[in-house]
N, CA, C, O and CB atoms as a CASP TS submission, in Angstrom:
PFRMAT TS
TARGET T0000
AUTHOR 0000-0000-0000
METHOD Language model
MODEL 1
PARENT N/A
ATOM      1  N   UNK     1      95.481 107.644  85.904  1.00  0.00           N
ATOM      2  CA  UNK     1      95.507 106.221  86.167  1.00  0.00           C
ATOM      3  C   UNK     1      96.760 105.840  86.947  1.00  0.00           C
ATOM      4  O   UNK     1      96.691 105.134  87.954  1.00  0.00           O
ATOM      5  CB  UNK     1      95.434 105.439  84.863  1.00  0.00           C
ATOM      6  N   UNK     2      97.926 106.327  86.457  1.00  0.00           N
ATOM      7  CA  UNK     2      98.915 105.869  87.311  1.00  0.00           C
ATOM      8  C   UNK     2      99.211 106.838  88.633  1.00  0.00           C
ATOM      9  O   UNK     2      99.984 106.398  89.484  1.00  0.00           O
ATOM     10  CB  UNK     2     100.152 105.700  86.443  1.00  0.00           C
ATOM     11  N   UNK     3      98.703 107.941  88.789  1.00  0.00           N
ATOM     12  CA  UNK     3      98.568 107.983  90.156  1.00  0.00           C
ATOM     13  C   UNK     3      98.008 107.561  91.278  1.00  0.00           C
ATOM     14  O   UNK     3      98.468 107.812  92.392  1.00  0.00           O
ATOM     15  CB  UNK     3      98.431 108.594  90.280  1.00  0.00           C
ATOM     16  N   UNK     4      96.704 106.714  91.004  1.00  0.00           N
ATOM     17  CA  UNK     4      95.794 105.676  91.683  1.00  0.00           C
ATOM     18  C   UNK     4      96.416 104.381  92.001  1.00  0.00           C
ATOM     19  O   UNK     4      96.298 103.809  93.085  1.00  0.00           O
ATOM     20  CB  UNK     4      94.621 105.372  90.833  1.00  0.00           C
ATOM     21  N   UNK     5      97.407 103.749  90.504  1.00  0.00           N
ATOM     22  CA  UNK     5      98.168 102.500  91.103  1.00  0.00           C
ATOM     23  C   UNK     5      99.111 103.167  92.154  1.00  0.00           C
ATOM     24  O   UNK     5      99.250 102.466  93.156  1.00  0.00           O
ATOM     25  CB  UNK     5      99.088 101.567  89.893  1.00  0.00           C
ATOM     26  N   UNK     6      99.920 104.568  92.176  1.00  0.00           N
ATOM     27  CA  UNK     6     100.694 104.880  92.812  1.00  0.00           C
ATOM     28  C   UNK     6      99.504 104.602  94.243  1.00  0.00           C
ATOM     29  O   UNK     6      99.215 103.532  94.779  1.00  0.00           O
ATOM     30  CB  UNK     6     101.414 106.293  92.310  1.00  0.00           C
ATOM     31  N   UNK     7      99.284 105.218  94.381  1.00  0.00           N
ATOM     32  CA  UNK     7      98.219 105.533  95.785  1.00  0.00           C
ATOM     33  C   UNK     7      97.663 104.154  96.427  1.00  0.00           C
ATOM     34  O   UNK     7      97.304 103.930  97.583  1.00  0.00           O
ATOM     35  CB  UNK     7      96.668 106.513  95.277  1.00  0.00           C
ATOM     36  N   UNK     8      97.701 103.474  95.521  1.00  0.00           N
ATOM     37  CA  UNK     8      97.126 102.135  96.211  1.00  0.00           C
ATOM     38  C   UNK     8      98.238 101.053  96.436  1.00  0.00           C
ATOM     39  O   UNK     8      98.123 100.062  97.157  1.00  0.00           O
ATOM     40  CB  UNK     8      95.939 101.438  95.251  1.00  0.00           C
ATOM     41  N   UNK     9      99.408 101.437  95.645  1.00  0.00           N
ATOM     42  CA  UNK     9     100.953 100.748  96.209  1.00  0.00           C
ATOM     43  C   UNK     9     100.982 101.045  97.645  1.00  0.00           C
ATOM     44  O   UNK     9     100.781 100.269  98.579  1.00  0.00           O
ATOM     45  CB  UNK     9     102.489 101.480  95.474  1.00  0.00           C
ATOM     46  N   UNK    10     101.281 102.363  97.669  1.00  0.00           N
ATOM     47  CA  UNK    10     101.674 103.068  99.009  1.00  0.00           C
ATOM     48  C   UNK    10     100.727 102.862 100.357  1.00  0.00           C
ATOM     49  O   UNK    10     100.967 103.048 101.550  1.00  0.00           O
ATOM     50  CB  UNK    10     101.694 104.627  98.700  1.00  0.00           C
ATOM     51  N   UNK    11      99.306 102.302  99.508  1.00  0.00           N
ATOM     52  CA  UNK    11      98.636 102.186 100.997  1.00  0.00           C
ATOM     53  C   UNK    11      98.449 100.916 101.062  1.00  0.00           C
ATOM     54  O   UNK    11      97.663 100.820 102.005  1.00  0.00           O
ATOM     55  CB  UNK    11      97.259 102.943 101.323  1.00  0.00           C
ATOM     56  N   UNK    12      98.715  99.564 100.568  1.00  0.00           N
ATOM     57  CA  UNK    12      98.287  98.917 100.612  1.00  0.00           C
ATOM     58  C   UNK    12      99.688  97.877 100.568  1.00  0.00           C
ATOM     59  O   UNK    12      99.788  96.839 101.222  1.00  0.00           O
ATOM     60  CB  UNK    12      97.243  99.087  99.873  1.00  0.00           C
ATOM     61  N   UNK    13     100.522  98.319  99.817  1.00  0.00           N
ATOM     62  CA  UNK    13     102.402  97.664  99.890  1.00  0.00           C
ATOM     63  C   UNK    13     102.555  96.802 100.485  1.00  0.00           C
ATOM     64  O   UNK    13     102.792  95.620 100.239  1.00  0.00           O
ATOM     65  CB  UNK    13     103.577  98.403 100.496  1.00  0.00           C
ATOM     66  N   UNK    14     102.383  97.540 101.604  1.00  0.00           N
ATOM     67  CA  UNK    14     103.018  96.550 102.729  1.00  0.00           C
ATOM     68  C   UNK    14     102.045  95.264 103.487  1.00  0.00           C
ATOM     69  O   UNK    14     102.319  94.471 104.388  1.00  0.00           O
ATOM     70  CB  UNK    14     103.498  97.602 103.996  1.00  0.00           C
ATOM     71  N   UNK    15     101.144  95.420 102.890  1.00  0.00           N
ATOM     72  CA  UNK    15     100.447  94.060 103.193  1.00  0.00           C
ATOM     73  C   UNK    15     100.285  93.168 102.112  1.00  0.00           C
ATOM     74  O   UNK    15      99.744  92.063 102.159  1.00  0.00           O
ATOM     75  CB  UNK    15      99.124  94.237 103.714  1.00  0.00           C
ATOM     76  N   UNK    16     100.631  93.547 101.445  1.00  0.00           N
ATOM     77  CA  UNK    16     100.841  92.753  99.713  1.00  0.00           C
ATOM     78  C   UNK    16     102.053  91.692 100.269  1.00  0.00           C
ATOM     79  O   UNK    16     102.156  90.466 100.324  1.00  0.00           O
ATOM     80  CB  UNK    16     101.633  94.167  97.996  1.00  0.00           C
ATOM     81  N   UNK    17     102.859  92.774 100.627  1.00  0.00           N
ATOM     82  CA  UNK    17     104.536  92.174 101.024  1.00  0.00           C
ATOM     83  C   UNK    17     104.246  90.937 101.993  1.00  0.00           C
ATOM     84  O   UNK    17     104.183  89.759 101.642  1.00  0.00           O
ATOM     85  CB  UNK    17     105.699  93.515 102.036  1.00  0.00           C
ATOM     86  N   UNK    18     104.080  91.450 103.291  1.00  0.00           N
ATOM     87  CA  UNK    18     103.276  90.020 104.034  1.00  0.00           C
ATOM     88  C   UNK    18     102.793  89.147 104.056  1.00  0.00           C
ATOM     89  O   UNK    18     103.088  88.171 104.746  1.00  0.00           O
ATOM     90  CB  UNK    18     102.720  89.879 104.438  1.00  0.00           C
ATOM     91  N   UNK    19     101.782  89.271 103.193  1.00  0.00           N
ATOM     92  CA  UNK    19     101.023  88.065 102.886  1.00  0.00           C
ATOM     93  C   UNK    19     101.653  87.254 101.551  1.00  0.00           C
ATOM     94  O   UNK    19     101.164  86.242 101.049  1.00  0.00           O
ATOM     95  CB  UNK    19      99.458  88.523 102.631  1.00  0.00           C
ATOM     96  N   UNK    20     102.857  87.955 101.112  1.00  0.00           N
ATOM     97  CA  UNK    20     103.296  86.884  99.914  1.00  0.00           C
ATOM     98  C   UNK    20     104.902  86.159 100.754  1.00  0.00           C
ATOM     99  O   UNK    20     105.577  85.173 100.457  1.00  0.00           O
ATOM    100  CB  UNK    20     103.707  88.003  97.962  1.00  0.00           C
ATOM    101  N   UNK    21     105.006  86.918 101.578  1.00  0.00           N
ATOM    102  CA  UNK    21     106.811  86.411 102.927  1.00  0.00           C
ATOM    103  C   UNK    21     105.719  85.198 103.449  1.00  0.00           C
ATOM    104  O   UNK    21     106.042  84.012 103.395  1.00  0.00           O
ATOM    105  CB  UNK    21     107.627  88.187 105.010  1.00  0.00           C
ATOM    106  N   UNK    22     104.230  85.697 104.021  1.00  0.00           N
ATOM    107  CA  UNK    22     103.593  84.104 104.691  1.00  0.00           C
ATOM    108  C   UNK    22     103.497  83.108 103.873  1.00  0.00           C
ATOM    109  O   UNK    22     104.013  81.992 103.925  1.00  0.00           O
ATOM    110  CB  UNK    22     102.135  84.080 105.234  1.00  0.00           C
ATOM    111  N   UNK    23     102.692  83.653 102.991  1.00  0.00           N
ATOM    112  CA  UNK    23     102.435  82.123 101.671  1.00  0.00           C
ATOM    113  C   UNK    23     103.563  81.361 101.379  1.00  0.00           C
ATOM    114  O   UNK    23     103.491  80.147 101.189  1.00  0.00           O
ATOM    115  CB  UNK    23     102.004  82.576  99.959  1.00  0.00           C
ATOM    116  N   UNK    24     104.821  82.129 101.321  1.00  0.00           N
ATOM    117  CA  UNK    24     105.979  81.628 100.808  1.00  0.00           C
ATOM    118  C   UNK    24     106.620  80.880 102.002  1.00  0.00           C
ATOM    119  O   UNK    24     107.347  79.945 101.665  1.00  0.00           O
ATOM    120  CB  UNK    24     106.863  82.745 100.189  1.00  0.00           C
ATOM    121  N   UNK    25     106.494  81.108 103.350  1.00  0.00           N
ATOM    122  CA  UNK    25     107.035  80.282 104.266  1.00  0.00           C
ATOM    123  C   UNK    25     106.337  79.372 104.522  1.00  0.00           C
ATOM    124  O   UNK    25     106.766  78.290 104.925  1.00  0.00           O
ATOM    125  CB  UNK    25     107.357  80.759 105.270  1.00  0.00           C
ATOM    126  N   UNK    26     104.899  79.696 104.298  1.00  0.00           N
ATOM    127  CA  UNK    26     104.317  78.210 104.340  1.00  0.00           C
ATOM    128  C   UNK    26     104.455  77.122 104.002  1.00  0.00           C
ATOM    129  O   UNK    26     104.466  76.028 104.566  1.00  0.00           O
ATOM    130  CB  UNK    26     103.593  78.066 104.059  1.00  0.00           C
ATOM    131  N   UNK    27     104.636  77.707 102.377  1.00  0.00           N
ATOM    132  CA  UNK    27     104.936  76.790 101.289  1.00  0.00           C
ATOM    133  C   UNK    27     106.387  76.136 101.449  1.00  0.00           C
ATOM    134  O   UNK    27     106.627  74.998 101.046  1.00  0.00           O
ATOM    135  CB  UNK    27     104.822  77.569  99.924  1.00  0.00           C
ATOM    136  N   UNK    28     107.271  76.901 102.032  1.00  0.00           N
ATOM    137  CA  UNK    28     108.453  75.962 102.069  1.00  0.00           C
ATOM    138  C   UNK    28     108.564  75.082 103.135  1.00  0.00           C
ATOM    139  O   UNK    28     109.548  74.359 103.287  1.00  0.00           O
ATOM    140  CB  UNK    28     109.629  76.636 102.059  1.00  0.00           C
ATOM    141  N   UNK    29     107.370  75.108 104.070  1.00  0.00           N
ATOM    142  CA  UNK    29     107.698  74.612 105.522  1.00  0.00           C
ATOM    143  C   UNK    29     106.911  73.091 105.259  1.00  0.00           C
ATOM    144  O   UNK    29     106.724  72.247 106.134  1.00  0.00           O
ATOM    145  CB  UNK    29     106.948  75.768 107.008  1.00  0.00           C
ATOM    146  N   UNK    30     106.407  72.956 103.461  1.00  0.00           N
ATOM    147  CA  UNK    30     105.428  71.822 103.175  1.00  0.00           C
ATOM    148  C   UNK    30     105.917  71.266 102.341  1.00  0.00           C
ATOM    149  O   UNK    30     106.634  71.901 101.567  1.00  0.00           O
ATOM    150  CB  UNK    30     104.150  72.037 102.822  1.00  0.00           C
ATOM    151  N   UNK    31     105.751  70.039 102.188  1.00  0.00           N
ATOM    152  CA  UNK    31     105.930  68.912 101.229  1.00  0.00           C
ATOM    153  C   UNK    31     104.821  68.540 100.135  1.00  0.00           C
ATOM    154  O   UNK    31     103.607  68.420 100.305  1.00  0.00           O
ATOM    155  CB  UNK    31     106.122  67.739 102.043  1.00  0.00           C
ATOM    156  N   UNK    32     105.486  68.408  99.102  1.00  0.00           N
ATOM    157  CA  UNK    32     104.450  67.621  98.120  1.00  0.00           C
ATOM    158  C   UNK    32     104.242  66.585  98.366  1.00  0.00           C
ATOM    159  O   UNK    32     105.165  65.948  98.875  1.00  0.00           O
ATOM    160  CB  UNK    32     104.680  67.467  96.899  1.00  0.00           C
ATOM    161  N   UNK    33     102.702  65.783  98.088  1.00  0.00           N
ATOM    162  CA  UNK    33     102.279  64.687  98.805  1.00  0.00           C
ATOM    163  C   UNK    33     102.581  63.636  97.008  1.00  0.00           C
ATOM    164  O   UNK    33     102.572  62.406  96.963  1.00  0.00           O
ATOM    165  CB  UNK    33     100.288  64.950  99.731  1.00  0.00           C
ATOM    166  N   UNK    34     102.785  64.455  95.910  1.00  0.00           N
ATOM    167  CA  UNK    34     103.412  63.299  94.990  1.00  0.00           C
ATOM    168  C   UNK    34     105.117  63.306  94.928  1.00  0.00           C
ATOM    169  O   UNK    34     105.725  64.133  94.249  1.00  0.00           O
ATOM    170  CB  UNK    34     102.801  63.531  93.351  1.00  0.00           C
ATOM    171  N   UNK    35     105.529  62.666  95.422  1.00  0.00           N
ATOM    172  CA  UNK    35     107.121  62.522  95.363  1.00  0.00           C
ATOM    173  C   UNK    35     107.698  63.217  94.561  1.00  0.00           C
ATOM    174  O   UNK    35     108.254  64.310  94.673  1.00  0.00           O
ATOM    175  CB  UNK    35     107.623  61.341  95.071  1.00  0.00           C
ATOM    176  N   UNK    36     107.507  62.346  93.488  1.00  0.00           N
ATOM    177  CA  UNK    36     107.998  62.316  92.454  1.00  0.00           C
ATOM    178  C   UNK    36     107.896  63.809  91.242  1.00  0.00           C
ATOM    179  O   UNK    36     108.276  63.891  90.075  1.00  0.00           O
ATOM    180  CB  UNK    36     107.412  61.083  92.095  1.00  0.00           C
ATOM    181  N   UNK    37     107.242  64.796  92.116  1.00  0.00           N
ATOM    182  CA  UNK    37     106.779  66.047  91.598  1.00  0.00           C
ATOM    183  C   UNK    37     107.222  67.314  92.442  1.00  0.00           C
ATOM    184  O   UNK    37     106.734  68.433  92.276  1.00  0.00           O
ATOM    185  CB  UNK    37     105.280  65.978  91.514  1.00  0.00           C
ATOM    186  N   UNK    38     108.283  66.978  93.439  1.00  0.00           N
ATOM    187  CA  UNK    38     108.444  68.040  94.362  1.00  0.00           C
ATOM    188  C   UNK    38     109.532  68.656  93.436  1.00  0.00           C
ATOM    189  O   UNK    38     110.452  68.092  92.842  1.00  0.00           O
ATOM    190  CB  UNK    38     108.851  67.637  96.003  1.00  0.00           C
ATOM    191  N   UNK    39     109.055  70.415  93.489  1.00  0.00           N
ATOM    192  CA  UNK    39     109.537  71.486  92.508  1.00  0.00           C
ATOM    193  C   UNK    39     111.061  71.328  93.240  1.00  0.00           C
ATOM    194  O   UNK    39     111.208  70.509  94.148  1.00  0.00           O
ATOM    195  CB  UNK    39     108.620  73.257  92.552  1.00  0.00           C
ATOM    196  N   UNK    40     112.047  72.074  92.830  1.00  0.00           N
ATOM    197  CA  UNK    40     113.240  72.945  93.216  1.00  0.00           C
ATOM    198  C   UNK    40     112.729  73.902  94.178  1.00  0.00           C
ATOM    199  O   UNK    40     111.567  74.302  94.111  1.00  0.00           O
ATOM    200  CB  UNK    40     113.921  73.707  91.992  1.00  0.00           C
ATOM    201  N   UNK    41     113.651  74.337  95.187  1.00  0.00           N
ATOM    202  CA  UNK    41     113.243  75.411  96.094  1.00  0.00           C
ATOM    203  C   UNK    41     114.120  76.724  95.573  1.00  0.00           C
ATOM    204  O   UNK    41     115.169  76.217  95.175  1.00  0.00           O
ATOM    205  CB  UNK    41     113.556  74.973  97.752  1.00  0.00           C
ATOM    206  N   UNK    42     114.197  78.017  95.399  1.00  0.00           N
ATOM    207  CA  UNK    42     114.945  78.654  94.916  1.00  0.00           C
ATOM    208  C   UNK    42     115.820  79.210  96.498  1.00  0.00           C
ATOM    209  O   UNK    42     115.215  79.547  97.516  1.00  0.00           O
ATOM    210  CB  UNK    42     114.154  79.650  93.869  1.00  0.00           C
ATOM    211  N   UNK    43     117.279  79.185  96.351  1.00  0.00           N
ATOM    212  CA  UNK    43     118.236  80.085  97.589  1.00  0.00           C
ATOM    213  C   UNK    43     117.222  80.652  98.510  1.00  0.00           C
ATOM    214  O   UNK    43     116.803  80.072  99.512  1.00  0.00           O
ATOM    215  CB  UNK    43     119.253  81.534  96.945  1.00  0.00           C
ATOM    216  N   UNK    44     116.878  81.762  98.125  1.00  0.00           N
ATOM    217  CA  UNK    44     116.462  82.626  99.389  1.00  0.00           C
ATOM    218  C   UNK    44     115.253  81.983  99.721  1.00  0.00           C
ATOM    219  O   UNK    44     114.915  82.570 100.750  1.00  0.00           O
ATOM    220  CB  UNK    44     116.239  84.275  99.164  1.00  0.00           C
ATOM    221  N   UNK    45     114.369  81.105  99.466  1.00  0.00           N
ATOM    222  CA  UNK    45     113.332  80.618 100.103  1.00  0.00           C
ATOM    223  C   UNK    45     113.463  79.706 101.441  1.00  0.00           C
ATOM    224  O   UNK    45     112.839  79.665 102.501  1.00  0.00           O
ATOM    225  CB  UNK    45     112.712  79.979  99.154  1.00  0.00           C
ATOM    226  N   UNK    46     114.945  78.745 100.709  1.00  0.00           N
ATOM    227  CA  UNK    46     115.530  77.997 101.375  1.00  0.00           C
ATOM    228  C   UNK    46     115.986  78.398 103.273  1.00  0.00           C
ATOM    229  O   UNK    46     116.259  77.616 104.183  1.00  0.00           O
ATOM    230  CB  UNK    46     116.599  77.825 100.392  1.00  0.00           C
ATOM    231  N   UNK    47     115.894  80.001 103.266  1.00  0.00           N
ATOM    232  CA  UNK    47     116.195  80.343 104.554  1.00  0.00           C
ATOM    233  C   UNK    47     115.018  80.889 105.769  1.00  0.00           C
ATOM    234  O   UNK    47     115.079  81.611 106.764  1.00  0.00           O
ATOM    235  CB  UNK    47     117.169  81.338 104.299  1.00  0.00           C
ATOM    236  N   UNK    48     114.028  80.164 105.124  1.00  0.00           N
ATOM    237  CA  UNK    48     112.795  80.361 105.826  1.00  0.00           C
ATOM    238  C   UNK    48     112.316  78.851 106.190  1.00  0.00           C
ATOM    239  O   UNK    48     111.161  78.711 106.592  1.00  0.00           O
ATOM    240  CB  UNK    48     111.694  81.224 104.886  1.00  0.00           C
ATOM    241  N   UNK    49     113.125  77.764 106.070  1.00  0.00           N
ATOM    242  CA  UNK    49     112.659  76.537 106.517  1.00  0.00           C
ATOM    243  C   UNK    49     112.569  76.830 107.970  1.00  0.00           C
ATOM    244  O   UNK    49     113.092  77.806 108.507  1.00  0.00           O
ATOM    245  CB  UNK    49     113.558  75.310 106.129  1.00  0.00           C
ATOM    246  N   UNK    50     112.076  76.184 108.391  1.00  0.00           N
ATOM    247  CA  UNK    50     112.015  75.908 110.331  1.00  0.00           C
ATOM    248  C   UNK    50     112.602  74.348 110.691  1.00  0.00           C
ATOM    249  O   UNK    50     112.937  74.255 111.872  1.00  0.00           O
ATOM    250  CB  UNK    50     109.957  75.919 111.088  1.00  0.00           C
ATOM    251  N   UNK    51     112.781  73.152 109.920  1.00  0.00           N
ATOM    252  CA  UNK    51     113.555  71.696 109.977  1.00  0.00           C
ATOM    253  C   UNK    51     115.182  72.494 109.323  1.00  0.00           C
ATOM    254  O   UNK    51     116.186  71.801 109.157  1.00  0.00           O
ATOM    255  CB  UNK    51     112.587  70.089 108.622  1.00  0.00           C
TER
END
């Protein structure tokens, strides 16, 4: 069993990685539409704004 999660880390990793760096720049590049509910941004997210 854990050589299969190994095997499917290694082939698949690096698009795991990508698609969670996009979601996450998305998400910081957006606003909450309730004010009064916009989360904290954590440091390192903070350096993927584009404003």
């Amino acid at each position: 069993m854990k050589s299969i999660m190994l095997k499917l880390f290694k082939k698949y990793g690096h698009a795991v990685a990508a698609l969670a760096l996009t979601i996450t720049a998305m998400n910081v590049n957006s606003a909450c539409f309730w004010i009064n509910n916009q989360p904290e941004l954590p440091a390192d997210a903070k350096e993927l704004r584009k404003f």
